[in-house]
Steps between C-alpha positions, in 0.01 A plus 500: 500500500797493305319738185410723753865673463479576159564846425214673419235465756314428212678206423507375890170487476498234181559185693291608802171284451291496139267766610788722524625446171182721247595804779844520439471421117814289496456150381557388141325467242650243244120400404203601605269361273281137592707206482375315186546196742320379775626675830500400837207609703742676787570781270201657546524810668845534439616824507612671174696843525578635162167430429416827631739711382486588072791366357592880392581573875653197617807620726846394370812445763800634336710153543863530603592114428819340651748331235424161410789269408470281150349151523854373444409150376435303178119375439446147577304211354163524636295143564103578510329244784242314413112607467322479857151573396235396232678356181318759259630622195527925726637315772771301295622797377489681839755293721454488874692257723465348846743667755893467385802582752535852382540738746245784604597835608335849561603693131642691737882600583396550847218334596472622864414884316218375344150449550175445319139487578250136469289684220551725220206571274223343293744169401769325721860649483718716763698814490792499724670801643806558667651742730710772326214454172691581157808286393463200740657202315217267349638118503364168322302329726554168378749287261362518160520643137444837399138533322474900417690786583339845373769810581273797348251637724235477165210582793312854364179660710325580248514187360515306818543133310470237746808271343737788600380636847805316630748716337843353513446102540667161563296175493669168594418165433596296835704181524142375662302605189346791613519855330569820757429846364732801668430844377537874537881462485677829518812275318541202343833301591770536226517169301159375578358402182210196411550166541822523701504281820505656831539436863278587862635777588675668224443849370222611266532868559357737738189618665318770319127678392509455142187446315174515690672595837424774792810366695788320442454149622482124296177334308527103576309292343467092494384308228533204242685603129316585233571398150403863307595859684170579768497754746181358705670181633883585505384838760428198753208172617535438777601676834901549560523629860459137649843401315634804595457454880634174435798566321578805722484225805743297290239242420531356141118502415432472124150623312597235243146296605295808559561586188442163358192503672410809358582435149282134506219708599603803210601286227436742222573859710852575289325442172225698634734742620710545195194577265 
């Protein structure tokens, strides 16, 4: 498998199969609490790795990031689709759309060096590696706005707060409606700032371990806007890697009405989720 050429052998071993993953104490960590949602019933038995390593020992990869150009454009207006689910007074304020004609792309540069695994831990999300590890350019997946960029690695073990176990962050509100969640940048892109527009396939910085990390590699996580900052459903709802095969086969497939779906049946989970 393509992640088995990632330099350590420890981080070959990351997207061999799940089992794998608690042995070589390399997947992510940007939550590891319960969802406060409903999850799906395939998570069980997911594997978890930095649940058994203390936060205190986590391994960090000394990152040696490639330069990453400016954005280089103006924000745009930004039209919000209209509501696909239940018309309640959470999910009016949460927008998710049907499918639009935005393209979808692997959020990363090269796409043929990277590879993830079909589960992650105790809720849906997926960390993808890539061959050569720290610096890899991480791109936008989709058209879309800008939602929240964080540049300062706030994560602390000894403190070990959920909200910043991604470290260095970019969350983007698709074209389609849908939010995606990138973290443990090494970089953020020069000029990348909230509520600017930006395209599929454009920089957001480069692959790294910050936060709750033992390997440099990227947290991605689907799911619908929130109104109020969360952690529990921006970290990711429901289960990336089928999109990802997709898009990697150059097949448009959008998680617009999985997510609608998921929100109908969740109608209060960001209000939940934002306390």
């Amino acid at each position: 498998m393509v992640a088995a050429a990632l330099h350590p052998l420890r981080r070959g071993f990351c997207a061999l199969a799940p089992f794998l993953l608690a042995a070589a104490g390399c997947a992510d960590s940007t939550g590891e609490q319960p969802l406060v949602v409903s999850e799906p019933a395939t998570t069980a038995g997911s594997a978890q790795a930095d649940s058994t390593i203390p936060p205190s020992t986590v391994a960090r990869t000394t990152a040696a990031p490639t330069t990453v150009e400016p954005i280089g454009f103006q924000p745009e207006p930004f039209e919000r689709s209209a509501v696909a689910t239940a018309a309640t007074a959470e999910t009016a304020a949460t927008r998710v759309s049907v499918p639009t004609t935005t393209p979808y792309v692997v959020p990363i540069a090269q796409p043929d060096l990277a590879g993830w695994n079909p589960t992650h831990s105790t809720y849906p999300a997926t960390d993808i590696f890539v061959v050569g590890g720290c610096g890899a350019t991480i791109v936008s997946p989709v058209n879309g706005e800008v939602l929240e960029v964080r540049t300062i690695d706030a994560w602390s073990p000894e403190v070990d707060d959920p909200a910043t176990r991604g470290g260095r962050s970019v969350a983007i509100r698709g074209d389609d409606g849908v939010r995606y969640y990138l973290a443990h940048f090494a970089t953020i892109a020069e000029g990348l700032g909230v509520g600017q527009r930006i395209l599929a396939g454009l920089p957001l910085g480069t692959v790294g371990d910050t936060g709750r990390a033992s390997a440099c590699h990227v947290h991605f996580g689907i799911s619908p806007p929130c109104p109020r900052p969360e952690w529990s459903v921006r970290r990711g709802v429901v289960w990336p890697h089928p999109y990802l095969d997709a898009w990697k086969a150059g097949r448009p497939l959008s998680p617009a009405a999985e997510i609608a779906d998921w929100l109908a049946s969740n109608p209060t989970a960001c209000a939940v989720a934002a306390g």
